[in-house]
C-alpha positions in Angstrom: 0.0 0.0 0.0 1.1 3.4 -0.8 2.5 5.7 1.8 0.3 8.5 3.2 3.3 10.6 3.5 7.0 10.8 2.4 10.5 12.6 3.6 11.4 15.3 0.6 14.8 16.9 2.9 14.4 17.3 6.8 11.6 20.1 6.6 9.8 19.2 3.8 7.1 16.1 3.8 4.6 15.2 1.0 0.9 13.8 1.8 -0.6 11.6 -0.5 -4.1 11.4 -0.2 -5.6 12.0 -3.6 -3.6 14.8 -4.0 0.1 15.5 -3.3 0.4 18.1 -0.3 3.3 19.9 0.2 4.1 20.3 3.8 6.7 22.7 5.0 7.6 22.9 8.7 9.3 24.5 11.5 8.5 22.8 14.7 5.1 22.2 15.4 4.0 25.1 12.6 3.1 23.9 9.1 3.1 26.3 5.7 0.8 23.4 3.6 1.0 23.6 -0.8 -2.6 22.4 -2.1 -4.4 20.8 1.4 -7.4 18.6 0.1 -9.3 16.2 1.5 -10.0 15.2 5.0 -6.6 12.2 5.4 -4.3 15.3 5.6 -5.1 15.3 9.7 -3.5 12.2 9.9 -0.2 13.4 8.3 -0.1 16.3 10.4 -0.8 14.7 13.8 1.8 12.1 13.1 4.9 15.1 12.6 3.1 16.9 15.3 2.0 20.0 13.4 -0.6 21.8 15.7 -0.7 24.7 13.9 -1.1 25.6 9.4 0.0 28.6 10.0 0.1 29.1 5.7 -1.4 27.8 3.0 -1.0 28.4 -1.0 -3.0 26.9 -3.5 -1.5 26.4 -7.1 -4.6 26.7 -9.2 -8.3 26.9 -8.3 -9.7 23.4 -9.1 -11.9 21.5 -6.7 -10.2 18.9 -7.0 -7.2 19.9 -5.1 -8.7 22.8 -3.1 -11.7 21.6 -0.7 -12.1 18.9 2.0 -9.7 20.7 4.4 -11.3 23.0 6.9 -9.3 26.3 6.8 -9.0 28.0 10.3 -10.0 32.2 9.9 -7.1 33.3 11.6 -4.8 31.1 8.7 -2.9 32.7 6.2 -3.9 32.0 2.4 -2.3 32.8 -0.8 -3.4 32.0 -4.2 -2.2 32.9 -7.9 -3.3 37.1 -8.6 -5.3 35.7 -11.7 -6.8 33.5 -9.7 -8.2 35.0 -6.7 -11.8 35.9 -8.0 -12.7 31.7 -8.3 -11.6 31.3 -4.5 -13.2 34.2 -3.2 -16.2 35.0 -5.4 -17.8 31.9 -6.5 -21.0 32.2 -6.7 -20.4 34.7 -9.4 -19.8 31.4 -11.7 -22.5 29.1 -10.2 -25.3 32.0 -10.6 -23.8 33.1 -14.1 -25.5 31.8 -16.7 -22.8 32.0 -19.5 -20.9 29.3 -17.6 -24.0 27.1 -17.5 -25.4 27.7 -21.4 -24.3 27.9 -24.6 -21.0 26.8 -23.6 -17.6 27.2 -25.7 -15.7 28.9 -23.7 -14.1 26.2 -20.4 -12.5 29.0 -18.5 -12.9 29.2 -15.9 -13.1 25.6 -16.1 -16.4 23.9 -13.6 -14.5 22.4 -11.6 -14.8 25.7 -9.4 -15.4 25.9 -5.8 -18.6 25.7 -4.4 -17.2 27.3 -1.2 -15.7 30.5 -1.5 -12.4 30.8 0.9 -11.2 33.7 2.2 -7.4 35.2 0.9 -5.3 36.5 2.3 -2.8 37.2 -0.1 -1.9 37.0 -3.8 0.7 36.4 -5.8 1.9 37.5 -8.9 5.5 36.3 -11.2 8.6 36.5 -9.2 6.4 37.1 -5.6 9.1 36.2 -3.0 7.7 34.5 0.2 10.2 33.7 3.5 8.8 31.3 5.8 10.8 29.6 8.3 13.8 28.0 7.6 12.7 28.3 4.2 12.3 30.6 1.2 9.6 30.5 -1.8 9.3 31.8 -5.2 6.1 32.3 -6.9 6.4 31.0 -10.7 3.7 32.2 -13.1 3.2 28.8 -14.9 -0.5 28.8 -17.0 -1.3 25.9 -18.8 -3.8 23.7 -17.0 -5.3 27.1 -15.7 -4.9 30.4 -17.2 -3.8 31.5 -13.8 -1.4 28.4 -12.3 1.4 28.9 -10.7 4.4 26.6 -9.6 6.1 27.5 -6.3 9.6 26.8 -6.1 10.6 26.0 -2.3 14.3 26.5 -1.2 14.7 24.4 1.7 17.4 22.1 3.4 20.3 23.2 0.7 17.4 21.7 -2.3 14.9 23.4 -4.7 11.8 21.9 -5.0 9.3 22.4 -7.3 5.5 22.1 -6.9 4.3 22.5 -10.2 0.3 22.1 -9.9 -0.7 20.1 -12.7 1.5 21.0 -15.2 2.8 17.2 -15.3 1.8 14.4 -13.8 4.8 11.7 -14.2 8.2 11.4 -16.7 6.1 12.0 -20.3 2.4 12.4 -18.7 -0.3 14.1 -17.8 -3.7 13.9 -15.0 -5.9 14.5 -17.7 -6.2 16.1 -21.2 -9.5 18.1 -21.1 -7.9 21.5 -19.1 -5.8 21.8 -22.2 -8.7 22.7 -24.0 -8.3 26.8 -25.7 -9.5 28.6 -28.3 -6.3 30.2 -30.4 -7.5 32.2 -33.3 -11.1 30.7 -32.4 -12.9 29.6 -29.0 -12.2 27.1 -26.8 -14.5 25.2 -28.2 -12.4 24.7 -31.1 -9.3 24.4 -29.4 -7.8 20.9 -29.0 -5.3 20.7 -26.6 -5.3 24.4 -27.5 -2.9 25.4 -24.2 0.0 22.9 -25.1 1.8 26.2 -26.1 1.4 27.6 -22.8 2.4 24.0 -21.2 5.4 23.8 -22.9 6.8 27.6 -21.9 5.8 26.9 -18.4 7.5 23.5 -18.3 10.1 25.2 -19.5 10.3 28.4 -17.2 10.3 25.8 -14.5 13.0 23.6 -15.7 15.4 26.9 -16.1 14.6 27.3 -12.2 16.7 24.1 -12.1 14.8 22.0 -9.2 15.5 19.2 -7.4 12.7 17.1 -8.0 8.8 18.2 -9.6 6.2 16.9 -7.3 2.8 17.5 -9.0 -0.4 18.3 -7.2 -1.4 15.0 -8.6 1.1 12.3 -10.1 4.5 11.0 -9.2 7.7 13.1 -7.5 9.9 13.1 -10.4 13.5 13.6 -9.4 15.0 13.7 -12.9 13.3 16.9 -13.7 14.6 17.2 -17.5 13.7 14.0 -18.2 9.9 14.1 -17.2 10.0 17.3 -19.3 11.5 16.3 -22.7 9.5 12.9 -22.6 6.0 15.1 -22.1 6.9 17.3 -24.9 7.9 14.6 -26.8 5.0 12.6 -26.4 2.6 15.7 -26.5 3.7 16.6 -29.7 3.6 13.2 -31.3 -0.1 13.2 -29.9 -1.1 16.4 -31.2 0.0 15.3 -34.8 -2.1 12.3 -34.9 -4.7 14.5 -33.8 -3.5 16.4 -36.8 -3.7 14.0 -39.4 -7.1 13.4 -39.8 -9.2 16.8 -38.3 -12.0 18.1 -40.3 -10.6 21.5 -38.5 -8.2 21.5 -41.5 -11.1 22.4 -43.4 -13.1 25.5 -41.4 -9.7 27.0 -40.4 -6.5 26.3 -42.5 -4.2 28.6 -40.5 -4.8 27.0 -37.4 -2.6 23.8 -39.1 0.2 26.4 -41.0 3.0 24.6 -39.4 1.7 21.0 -40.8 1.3 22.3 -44.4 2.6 19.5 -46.5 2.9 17.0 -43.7 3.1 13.8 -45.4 1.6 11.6 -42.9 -2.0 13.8 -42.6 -4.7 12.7 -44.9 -5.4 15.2 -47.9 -8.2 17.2 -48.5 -11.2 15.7 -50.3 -12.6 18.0 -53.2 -16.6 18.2 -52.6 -19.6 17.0 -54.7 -22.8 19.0 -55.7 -25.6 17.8 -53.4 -28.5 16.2 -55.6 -31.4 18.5 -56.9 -33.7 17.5 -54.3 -31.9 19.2 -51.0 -31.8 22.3 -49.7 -29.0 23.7 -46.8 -29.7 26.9 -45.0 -27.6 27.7 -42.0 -27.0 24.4 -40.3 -30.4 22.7 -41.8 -30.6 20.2 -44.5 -34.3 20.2 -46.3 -35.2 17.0 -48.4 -37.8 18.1 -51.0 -40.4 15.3 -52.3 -41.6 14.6 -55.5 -45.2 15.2 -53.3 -43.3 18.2 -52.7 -43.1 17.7 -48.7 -40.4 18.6 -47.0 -38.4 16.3 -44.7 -36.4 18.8 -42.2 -33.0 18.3 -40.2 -32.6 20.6 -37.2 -33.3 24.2 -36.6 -30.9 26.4 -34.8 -32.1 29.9 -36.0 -36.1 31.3 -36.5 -34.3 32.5 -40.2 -34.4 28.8 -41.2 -38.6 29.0 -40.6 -38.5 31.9 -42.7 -36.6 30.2 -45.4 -38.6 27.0 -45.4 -42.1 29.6 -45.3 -40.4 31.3 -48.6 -40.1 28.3 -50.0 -44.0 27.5 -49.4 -44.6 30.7 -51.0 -42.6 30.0 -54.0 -44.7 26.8 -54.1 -41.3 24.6 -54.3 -42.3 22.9 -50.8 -46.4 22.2 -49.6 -45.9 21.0 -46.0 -43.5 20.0 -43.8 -44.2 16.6 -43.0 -41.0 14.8 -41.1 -38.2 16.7 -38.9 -34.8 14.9 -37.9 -32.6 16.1 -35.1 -29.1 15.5 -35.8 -27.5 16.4 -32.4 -28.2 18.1 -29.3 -25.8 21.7 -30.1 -27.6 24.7 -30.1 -27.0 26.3 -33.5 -28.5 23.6 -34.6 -31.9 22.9 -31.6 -32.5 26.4 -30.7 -34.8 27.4 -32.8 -36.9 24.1 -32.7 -39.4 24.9 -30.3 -40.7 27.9 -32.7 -40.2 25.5 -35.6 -42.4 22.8 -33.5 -45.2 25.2 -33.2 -44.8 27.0 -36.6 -44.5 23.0 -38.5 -46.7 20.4 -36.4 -45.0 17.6 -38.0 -43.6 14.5 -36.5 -40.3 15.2 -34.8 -37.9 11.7 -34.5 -34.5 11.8 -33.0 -32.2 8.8 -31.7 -33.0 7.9 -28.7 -29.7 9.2 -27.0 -30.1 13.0 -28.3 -33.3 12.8 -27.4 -32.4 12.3 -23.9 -30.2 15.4 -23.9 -33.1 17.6 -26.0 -35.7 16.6 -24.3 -34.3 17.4 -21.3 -31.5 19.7 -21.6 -31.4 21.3 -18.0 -30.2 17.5 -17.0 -27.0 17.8 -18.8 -23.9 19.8 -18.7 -21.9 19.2 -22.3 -20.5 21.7 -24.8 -22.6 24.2 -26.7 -25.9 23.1 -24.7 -29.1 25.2 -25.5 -32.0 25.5 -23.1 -34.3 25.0 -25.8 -36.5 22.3 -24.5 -37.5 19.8 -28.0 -40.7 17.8 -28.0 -39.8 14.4 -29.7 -42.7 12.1 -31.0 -41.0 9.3 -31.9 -37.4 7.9 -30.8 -35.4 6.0 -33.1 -32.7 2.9 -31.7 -30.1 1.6 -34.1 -30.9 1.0 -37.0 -34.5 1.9 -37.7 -36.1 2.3 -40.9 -39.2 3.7 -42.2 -40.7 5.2 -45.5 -40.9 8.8 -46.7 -43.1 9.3 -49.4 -40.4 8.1 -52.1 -36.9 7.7 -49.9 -36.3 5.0 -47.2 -34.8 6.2 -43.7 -33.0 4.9 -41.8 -31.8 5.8 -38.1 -28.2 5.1 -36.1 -26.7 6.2 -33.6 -23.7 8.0 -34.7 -21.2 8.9 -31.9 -18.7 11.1 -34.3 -18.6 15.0 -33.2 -20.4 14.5 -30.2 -21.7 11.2 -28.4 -24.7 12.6 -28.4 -25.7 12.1 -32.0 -27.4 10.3 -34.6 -26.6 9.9 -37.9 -29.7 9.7 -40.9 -29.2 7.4 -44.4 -31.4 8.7 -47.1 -32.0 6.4 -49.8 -33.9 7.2 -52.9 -33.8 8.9 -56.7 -30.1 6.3 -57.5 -28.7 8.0 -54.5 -27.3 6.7 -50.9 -27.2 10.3 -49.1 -25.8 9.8 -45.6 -26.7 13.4 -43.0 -23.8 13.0 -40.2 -24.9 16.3 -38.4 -21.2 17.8 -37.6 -19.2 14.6 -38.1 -17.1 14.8 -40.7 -15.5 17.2 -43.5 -13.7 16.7 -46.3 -10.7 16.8 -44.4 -11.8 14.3 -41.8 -13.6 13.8 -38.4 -14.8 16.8 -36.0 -13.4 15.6 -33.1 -12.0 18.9 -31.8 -13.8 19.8 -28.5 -12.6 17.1 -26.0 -16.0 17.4 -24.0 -18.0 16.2 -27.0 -16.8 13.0 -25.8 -14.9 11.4 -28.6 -14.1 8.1 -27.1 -11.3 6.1 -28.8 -11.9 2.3 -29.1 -13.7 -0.3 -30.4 -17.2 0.0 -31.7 -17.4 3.0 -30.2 -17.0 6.8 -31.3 -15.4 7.3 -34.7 -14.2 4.0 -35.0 -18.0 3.1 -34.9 -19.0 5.5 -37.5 -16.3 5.3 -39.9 -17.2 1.3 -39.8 -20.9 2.3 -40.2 -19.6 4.3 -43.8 -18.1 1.5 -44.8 -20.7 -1.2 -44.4 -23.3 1.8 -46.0 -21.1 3.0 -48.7 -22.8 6.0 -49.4 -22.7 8.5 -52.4 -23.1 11.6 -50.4 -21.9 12.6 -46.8 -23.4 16.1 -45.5 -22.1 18.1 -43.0 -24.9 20.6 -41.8 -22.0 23.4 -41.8 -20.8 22.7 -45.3 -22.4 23.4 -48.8 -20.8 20.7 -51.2 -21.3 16.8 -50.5 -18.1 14.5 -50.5 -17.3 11.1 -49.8 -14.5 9.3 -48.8 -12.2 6.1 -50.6 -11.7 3.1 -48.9 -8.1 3.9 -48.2 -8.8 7.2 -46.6 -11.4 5.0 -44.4 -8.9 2.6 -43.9 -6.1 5.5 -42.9 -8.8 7.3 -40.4 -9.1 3.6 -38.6 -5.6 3.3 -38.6 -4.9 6.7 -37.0 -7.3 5.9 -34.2 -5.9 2.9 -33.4 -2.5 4.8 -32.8 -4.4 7.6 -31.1 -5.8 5.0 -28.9 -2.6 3.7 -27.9 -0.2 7.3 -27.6 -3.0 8.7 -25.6 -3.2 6.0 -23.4 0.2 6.4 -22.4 -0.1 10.0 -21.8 -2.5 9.3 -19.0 -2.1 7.5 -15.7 -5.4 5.4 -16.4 -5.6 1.9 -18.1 -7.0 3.6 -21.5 -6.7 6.9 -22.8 -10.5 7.7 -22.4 -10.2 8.5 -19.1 -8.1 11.3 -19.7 -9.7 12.8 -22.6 -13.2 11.7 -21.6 -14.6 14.8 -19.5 -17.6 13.1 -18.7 -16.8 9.5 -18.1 -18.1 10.2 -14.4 -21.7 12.7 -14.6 -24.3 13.8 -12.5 -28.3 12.5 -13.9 -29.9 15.1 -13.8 -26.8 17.8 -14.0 -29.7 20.4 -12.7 -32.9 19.7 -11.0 -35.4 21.9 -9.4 -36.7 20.2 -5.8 -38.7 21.8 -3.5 -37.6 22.3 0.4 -38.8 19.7 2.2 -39.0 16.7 -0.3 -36.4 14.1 -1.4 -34.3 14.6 -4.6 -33.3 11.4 -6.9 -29.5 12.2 -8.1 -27.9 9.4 -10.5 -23.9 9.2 -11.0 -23.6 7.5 -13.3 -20.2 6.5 -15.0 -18.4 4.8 -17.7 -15.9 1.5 -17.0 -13.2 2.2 -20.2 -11.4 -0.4 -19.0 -11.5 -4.1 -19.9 -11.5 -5.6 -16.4 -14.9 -4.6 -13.8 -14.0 -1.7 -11.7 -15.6 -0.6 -8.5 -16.6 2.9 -8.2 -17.4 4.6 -4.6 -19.8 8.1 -4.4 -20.4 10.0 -1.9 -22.3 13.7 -2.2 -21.3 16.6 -0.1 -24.1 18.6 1.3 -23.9 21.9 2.5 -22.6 21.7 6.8 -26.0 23.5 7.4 -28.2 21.1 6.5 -27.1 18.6 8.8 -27.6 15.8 6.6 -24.8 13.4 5.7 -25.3 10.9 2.7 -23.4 7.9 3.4 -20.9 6.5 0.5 -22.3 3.9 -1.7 -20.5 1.7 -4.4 -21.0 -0.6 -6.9 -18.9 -2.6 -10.1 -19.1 -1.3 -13.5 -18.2 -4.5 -15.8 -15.9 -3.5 -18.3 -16.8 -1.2 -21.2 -20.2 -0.6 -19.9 -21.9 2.4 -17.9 -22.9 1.9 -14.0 -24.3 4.3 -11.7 -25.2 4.7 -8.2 -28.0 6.0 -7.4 -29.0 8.9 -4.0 -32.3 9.9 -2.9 -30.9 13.2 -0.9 -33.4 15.1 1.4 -33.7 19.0 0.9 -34.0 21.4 4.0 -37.7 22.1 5.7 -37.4 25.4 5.6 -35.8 28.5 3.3 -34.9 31.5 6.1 -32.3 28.9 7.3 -31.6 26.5 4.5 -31.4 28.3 1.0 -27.5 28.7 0.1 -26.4 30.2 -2.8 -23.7 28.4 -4.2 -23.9 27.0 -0.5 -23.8 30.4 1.0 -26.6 31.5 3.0 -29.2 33.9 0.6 -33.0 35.1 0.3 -32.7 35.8 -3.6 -31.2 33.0 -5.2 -31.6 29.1 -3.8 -29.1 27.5 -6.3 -26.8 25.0 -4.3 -24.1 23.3 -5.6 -23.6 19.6 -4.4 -20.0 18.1 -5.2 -19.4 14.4 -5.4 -16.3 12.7 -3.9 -15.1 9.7 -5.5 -13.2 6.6 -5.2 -12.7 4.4 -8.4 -10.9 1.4 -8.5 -9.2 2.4 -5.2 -7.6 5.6 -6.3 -9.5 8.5 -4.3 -10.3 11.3 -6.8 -11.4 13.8 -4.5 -14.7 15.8 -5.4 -14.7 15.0 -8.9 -17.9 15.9 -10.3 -20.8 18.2 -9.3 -24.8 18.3 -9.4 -27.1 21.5 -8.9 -30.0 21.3 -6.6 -32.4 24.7 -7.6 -35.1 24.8 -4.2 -38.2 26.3 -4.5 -40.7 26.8 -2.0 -40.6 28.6 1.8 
């Protein structure tokens, strides 16, 4: 079993709970680097610390910030950039822009959901003296826009606590805090912060430490290695990410540098659609030779205007039949106007129409509120017959995993609408919370061996005018890619399969949000996904607010492998709202939002308060 705590020089110890915490001392007086969770007491009883005296926090996530009770009279210092997400929380929580319509992930949700009080801030070059010891404050973004590494001169050594920058020689904790918008938004930004990684690795390394210890990960006492084999391996990772990205398409300058690359797939040319489609915005329109209209999506009130022109120009009679492609709001926002402007049938797979049906129960990517009334839900594989063309359903987990994909047969054409999947360049896999899961029969690898079995004429993406299709041997060289993705990825991580680390939501909260009123018993699902190939046991606990005085106990259960579990919580509310309605688990008359983190264990390895669910109480 591992250690809870470790000897760094004679001053310096390291707990390990599910974090590393630095602990500096000077007799019985402590200066702690990133205190989380509640098996730090232990470690401090056992050197005989009786007083934390300091603390400094590297970076703002949950994750390595809460479980530790802070005493007022304690001294705390966090990174200058930083200070609003300890201090002012609820001004994310209440904020709607960081609950809708979301493509920009910073500051990233793994906030706070209490605020702590600073005490003082640090900026670049910030010098600190404390005890026998001296620190210097190291400005080192990358997995926040505000981290910083502190470097800790102690005992005749220089220590570096680097947050988490790196994780272990060539790795990372996870992929999906890399995500940043360059010349675009985050959204669009695949490992978009590598750039700010690497100069921060860097500006850390020229402080020439001892040894790296991580906020999570391994001490690394060969501090150039760990670096050069992260950089090596990130850049070989980014590349295959590269070689196949339908980004290459929408925004050639983001991929100057790889112009000419001779492992990347080329560019397809397009294909005129046939006569009897129409695309405005991010909608296709199938016109019959009844002169119905078969319609897919609606994310703009222009698109009814276009389809009522075209019933004015007598090209289309009714709109009989409308297909959701995905749950992203340019393309749903508009459907409830749509639904009451076109009463026609509305079908959708039957895992985006969990997510439209119910959007307030999800937290993913580019989510709309628009609420989507869905008559009939399609599984795998479905068929049916419109007027002349036969349809047929799948689930289609390419740009999002939330998707469905439509094949359109009819007039000596096999037309195949993948929502946002693919471009002529290759797949849309360039928002890491879509959940693009490599493996198996599952995400691209699924479709991509769906177009081949189908071998359509025409692929349509909603956002591009011209059809294409691709040969066998590009089809071949996306699988093949994936398969390498699938295994460089995986050793970037510390997990058994690179999902883990790229997969955002491979532990959620069903429903995200829920409205309950005081008094009654909320039903709260976590549900998560096993990516590995053995059963794994997963332990969940929620947090509730110290004023409720309420404690849920843990419960577990085993996932098999490659499957979803869950656990499930039925969580009483407070009786009454004068003394029970936090905001944000502050006390508040105007706003009863609270904010419920979930610790977890999973497959032994405590992961802190990992995930999150939002209670909204009404009543009193």
């Amino acid at each position: 079993m591992k250690p809870h705590f470790s000897q760094l020089s004679e001053n310096l110890y390291i707990h390990h709970g599910h974090v590393n915490t630095g602990i500096l001392c000077d007799g019985d007086r402590a200066l702690l680097i990133d205190p989380s969770g509640t098996t730090l007491q232990t470690t401090l009883s056992e050197l005989g610390i009786t007083d934390v005296d300091r603390i400094l926090f590297t970076h703002h996530h949950r994750d390595n910030t809460a479980g530790f009770p802070i005493a007022p009279e304690t001294h705390v210092g966090v990174p200058a950039k930083e200070t609003e997400w300890f201090t002012e929380v609820d001004t994310f929580w209440n904020d709607p822009k960081y609950r809708w319509h979301l493509y920009n992930y910073h500051p990233h949700n793994l906030m706070l959901t209490d605020a702590i009080s600073v005490t003082d801030t640090y900026t670049d070059g910030a010098q600190i003296a404390w005890g026998l010891a001296s620190l210097t404050v190291l400005e080192t973004p990358g997995h926040t826009d505000g981290s910083v590494s502190y470097l800790v001169d102690v005992d005749g050594k220089r220590f570096a606590f680097t947050g988490d920058l790196i994780y272990d020689e060539g790795m990372l904790w996870e992929l999906y805090s890399l995500q940043k918008g360059q010349q675009t938004t985050d959204y669009h930004g695949f490992l978009g912060a590598r750039d700010e990684l690497k100069e921060s690795l860097e500006k850390v390394r020229q402080a020439l430490p001892t040894a790296l210890i991580p906020t999570h990960g391994i001490v690394m006492n060969n501090p150039n290695k760990a670096i050069d084999a992260l950089l090596e391996r990130l850049a070989y990772c980014y590349n295959k990410y590269v070689a196949i990205s339908a980004l290459r398409h929408y925004f050639p300058q983001l991929f100057e540098e790889f112009d000419g690359h001779r492992g990347h797939m080329p560019i397809r040319e397009g294909k005129p659609p046939p006569e009897c489609l129409r695309h405005f915005g991010t909608t296709w329109l199938i016109i019959s030779e009844t002169d119905e209209a078969f319609v897919m999506d609606c994310g703009s009130p222009h698109i009814i205007k276009q389809i009522q022109q075209l019933q004015a120009d007598g090209e289309v009679s009714e709109v009989t039949q409308f297909w959701v492609t995905h749950y992203h709001d340019d393309h749903v926002n508009a459907i409830p106007e749509f639904q009451e402007t076109f009463p026609c049938e509305t079908i959708a797979d039957s895992v985006v129409t969990a997510v439209i049906t119910n959007p307030i129960g999800f937290r993913l990517p580019c989510i709309s509120p628009a609420v989507t009334r869905v008559d009939r839900i399609t599984q795998d594989g479905d068929s049916w017959q419109w007027n002349e063309f036969t349809m047929t359903a799948y689930h289609f987990p390419g740009q999002t995993y939330y998707h469905g994909g439509l094949l359109v047969e009819g007039h000596g054409v096999r037309m195949f609408f993948g929502g946002d999947s693919f471009t002529m360049a290759g797949i849309d896999d360039y928002c890491s919370g879509n959940r693009n899961l490599l493996g198996g029969d599952v995400g691209y690898e699924k479709c991509l061996r769906l177009i081949q079995e189908l071998k359509p004429t025409h692929i349509f993406n909603c956002h591009v005018n011209p059809a294409f299709d691709f040969t066998e041997a590009e089809i071949t060289f996306m699988l093949d890619t994936l398969a390498e993705r699938e295994r460089c990825y995986t050793e970037l991580f510390p997990w058994d399969h690179a999902n883990y680390g790229m997969d955002e939501h491979w532990v959620r909260c069903y429903p995200y949000e829920q409205e309950v009123a005081l008094g009654e018993t909320a039903q709260l699902r976590v549900e998560l996904t096993n990516h590995s190939r053995e059963p794994r046991t997963a332990t969940a606990q929620p947090i509730l607010p110290a004023s409720w005085d309420t404690e849920i106990a843990p419960a577990e259960t085993t996932i098999p492998s490659r499957t979803d579990g869950y656990i499930d919580f039925s969580i009483p509310m407070p009786p009454h709202s004068s003394r029970h309605a936090p905001t944000c688990r502050q006390e508040s008359e105007v706003s009863k939002r609270v904010v419920i983190p979930i610790n977890l264990t999973y497959n032994g390895c405590p992961l802190g308060e990992f995930r999150e669910a939002i209670f909204v109480l009404t009543g009193g």
